[in-house]
C-alpha positions, 0 to 999 in steps of 0.5 A: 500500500505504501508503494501505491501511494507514492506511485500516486503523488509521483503521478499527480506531480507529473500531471501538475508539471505537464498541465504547468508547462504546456500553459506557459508554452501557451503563454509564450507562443502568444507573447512571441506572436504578438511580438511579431505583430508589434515590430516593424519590418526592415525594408527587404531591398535596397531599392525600398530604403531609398524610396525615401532618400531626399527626405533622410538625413541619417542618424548622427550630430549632423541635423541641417547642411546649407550647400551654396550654389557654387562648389567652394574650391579651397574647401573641395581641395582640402576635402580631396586630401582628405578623402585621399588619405582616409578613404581611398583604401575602401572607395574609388571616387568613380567605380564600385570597390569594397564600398560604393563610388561617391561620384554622384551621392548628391543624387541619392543621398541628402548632405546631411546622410552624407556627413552622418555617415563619414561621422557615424558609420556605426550607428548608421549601420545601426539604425538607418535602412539605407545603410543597412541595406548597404551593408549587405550589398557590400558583403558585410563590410562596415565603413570604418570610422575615420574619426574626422571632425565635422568641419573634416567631413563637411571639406569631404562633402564639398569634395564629392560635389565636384564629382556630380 
Protein backbone atom coordinates (compact mmCIF):
# COMPACT_ATOMS: atom_id res chain seq x y z
CA UNK A 1 0.00 0.00 0.00
CA UNK A 2 2.92 2.40 0.55
CA UNK A 3 4.04 1.98 -2.81
CA UNK A 4 0.68 2.63 -4.27
CA UNK A 5 0.76 5.92 -2.69
CA UNK A 6 3.95 7.13 -3.61
CA UNK A 7 3.09 5.92 -7.46
CA UNK A 8 0.23 8.32 -6.78
CA UNK A 9 1.83 11.65 -5.65
CA UNK A 10 4.69 11.00 -8.47
CA UNK A 11 1.85 10.71 -10.55
CA UNK A 12 -0.14 13.78 -9.52
CA UNK A 13 3.44 15.70 -9.62
CA UNK A 14 3.96 14.89 -13.08
CA UNK A 15 0.49 15.80 -14.19
CA UNK A 16 0.96 19.45 -12.25
CA UNK A 17 4.17 19.59 -14.08
CA UNK A 18 2.97 18.70 -17.79
CA UNK A 19 -0.50 20.77 -17.37
CA UNK A 20 2.08 23.63 -15.82
CA UNK A 21 4.49 23.63 -18.64
CA UNK A 22 2.27 23.40 -21.61
CA UNK A 23 0.31 26.54 -20.18
CA UNK A 24 3.32 28.63 -20.10
CA UNK A 25 4.11 27.16 -23.78
CA UNK A 26 0.55 28.75 -24.43
CA UNK A 27 1.64 31.93 -22.89
CA UNK A 28 4.87 32.01 -24.62
CA UNK A 29 3.78 31.36 -28.32
CA UNK A 30 1.08 34.10 -27.82
CA UNK A 31 3.77 36.69 -26.03
CA UNK A 32 6.16 35.82 -29.41
CA UNK A 33 3.12 36.44 -31.80
CA UNK A 34 2.26 39.38 -30.54
CA UNK A 35 5.91 40.28 -30.54
CA UNK A 36 5.88 39.72 -34.17
CA UNK A 37 2.77 41.90 -34.89
CA UNK A 38 4.18 44.98 -32.81
CA UNK A 39 7.68 45.07 -34.57
CA UNK A 40 8.37 46.66 -37.91
CA UNK A 41 9.82 45.26 -40.91
CA UNK A 42 13.08 46.20 -42.28
CA UNK A 43 12.68 47.21 -45.79
CA UNK A 44 13.80 43.94 -47.97
CA UNK A 45 15.94 45.74 -50.70
CA UNK A 46 17.72 48.45 -51.10
CA UNK A 47 15.51 50.00 -53.84
CA UNK A 48 12.72 50.24 -50.69
CA UNK A 49 15.10 52.01 -48.35
CA UNK A 50 15.92 54.80 -50.69
CA UNK A 51 12.10 55.28 -51.72
CA UNK A 52 12.65 57.85 -49.06
CA UNK A 53 16.30 59.34 -49.83
CA UNK A 54 15.63 63.01 -50.22
CA UNK A 55 13.72 63.25 -47.04
CA UNK A 56 16.70 61.07 -44.67
CA UNK A 57 19.42 62.91 -43.22
CA UNK A 58 20.58 59.68 -41.29
CA UNK A 59 21.43 59.11 -37.92
CA UNK A 60 24.48 61.40 -36.16
CA UNK A 61 25.01 65.31 -34.87
CA UNK A 62 24.64 66.40 -38.25
CA UNK A 63 20.87 67.82 -38.36
CA UNK A 64 20.96 70.98 -41.24
CA UNK A 65 23.69 71.26 -44.43
CA UNK A 66 23.03 74.64 -46.10
CA UNK A 67 25.05 73.91 -49.63
CA UNK A 68 25.60 77.35 -51.69
CA UNK A 69 25.17 77.09 -55.23
CA UNK A 70 28.54 77.36 -56.28
CA UNK A 71 31.15 74.21 -55.34
CA UNK A 72 33.94 76.14 -52.73
CA UNK A 73 37.17 75.08 -54.39
CA UNK A 74 39.55 75.51 -51.47
CA UNK A 75 37.43 73.66 -49.19
CA UNK A 76 36.98 70.85 -52.16
CA UNK A 77 40.79 70.74 -52.30
CA UNK A 78 41.09 70.16 -48.69
CA UNK A 79 38.22 67.77 -48.70
CA UNK A 80 40.18 65.56 -51.82
CA UNK A 81 43.40 65.39 -49.44
CA UNK A 82 41.02 64.00 -47.16
CA UNK A 83 39.35 61.67 -48.88
CA UNK A 84 42.87 60.64 -50.08
CA UNK A 85 44.33 59.79 -47.15
CA UNK A 86 41.27 58.16 -45.17
CA UNK A 87 39.33 56.68 -47.63
CA UNK A 88 40.61 55.53 -50.59
CA UNK A 89 41.72 52.32 -49.29
CA UNK A 90 37.79 51.03 -49.21
CA UNK A 91 36.18 53.84 -52.06
CA UNK A 92 37.06 54.64 -55.64
CA UNK A 93 35.95 58.02 -56.29
CA UNK A 94 34.06 56.69 -59.62
CA UNK A 95 33.70 52.84 -59.74
CA UNK A 96 32.01 50.36 -57.12
CA UNK A 97 35.18 48.98 -54.64
CA UNK A 98 34.95 47.30 -51.30
CA UNK A 99 32.08 50.22 -50.77
CA UNK A 100 30.27 52.44 -53.01
CA UNK A 101 31.74 55.38 -55.54
CA UNK A 102 30.93 58.92 -54.13
CA UNK A 103 30.71 60.03 -57.71
CA UNK A 104 27.45 61.31 -57.90
CA UNK A 105 26.00 60.70 -53.83
CA UNK A 106 24.06 64.48 -54.13
CA UNK A 107 21.98 62.28 -56.38
CA UNK A 108 20.95 59.58 -53.77
CA UNK A 109 21.72 60.74 -50.65
CA UNK A 110 21.00 64.10 -48.51
CA UNK A 111 24.24 66.06 -47.34
CA UNK A 112 23.21 65.51 -44.06
CA UNK A 113 23.35 61.44 -44.66
CA UNK A 114 26.43 62.13 -46.14
CA UNK A 115 28.25 63.52 -43.42
CA UNK A 116 26.25 61.36 -40.62
CA UNK A 117 27.56 58.55 -42.31
CA UNK A 118 31.60 59.51 -42.53
CA UNK A 119 30.75 60.82 -38.75
CA UNK A 120 28.86 57.63 -37.56
CA UNK A 121 29.09 54.86 -39.63
CA UNK A 122 28.27 52.64 -36.77
CA UNK A 123 25.35 53.85 -35.74
CA UNK A 124 24.13 54.11 -39.07
CA UNK A 125 24.65 50.81 -39.93
CA UNK A 126 22.63 50.53 -36.57
CA UNK A 127 19.92 52.40 -37.30
CA UNK A 128 19.46 53.95 -40.71
CA UNK A 129 17.59 51.45 -43.73
CA UNK A 130 19.55 52.52 -46.21
CA UNK A 131 22.89 51.91 -44.71
CA UNK A 132 21.92 48.64 -43.58
CA UNK A 133 20.93 47.57 -47.00
CA UNK A 134 24.31 48.88 -47.81
CA UNK A 135 25.89 47.00 -45.66
CA UNK A 136 24.52 43.73 -47.28
CA UNK A 137 25.01 44.93 -50.64
CA UNK A 138 28.98 45.34 -49.73
CA UNK A 139 29.03 41.91 -48.43
CA UNK A 140 29.05 42.99 -44.78
CA UNK A 141 31.87 45.17 -44.66
CA UNK A 142 31.33 48.26 -42.16
CA UNK A 143 32.63 51.99 -43.38
CA UNK A 144 35.33 52.20 -40.57
CA UNK A 145 35.04 55.47 -38.70
CA UNK A 146 37.68 57.53 -39.55
CA UNK A 147 37.14 59.90 -36.76
CA UNK A 148 37.06 63.12 -38.89
CA UNK A 149 35.72 66.34 -37.46
CA UNK A 150 32.94 67.77 -38.51
CA UNK A 151 34.34 70.53 -40.20
CA UNK A 152 36.68 67.36 -41.93
CA UNK A 153 33.62 65.73 -43.12
CA UNK A 154 31.75 68.98 -44.28
CA UNK A 155 35.53 69.59 -46.74
CA UNK A 156 34.54 65.52 -47.92
CA UNK A 157 31.49 66.64 -48.54
CA UNK A 158 32.37 69.85 -50.90
CA UNK A 159 34.85 67.36 -52.46
CA UNK A 160 32.05 64.80 -53.66
CA UNK A 161 30.20 67.77 -55.09
CA UNK A 162 32.80 68.00 -57.85
CA UNK A 163 32.29 64.52 -58.52
CA UNK A 164 28.40 65.23 -59.88
Amino acid sequence: MKLHKSTYLILIALFLATSCGSSSKENDSVSETSEKVSVKKEPITLEEAEKDWKTNKGIGPVKNVELSAEINQEMAQKGKAIYEAKCTACHKAEKQFIGPAPKGILKRRTPEWIMNMILNPEGMVAEDPIAKQLLIKFNGSPMANQNLTEDEARKVLEYFRTLN
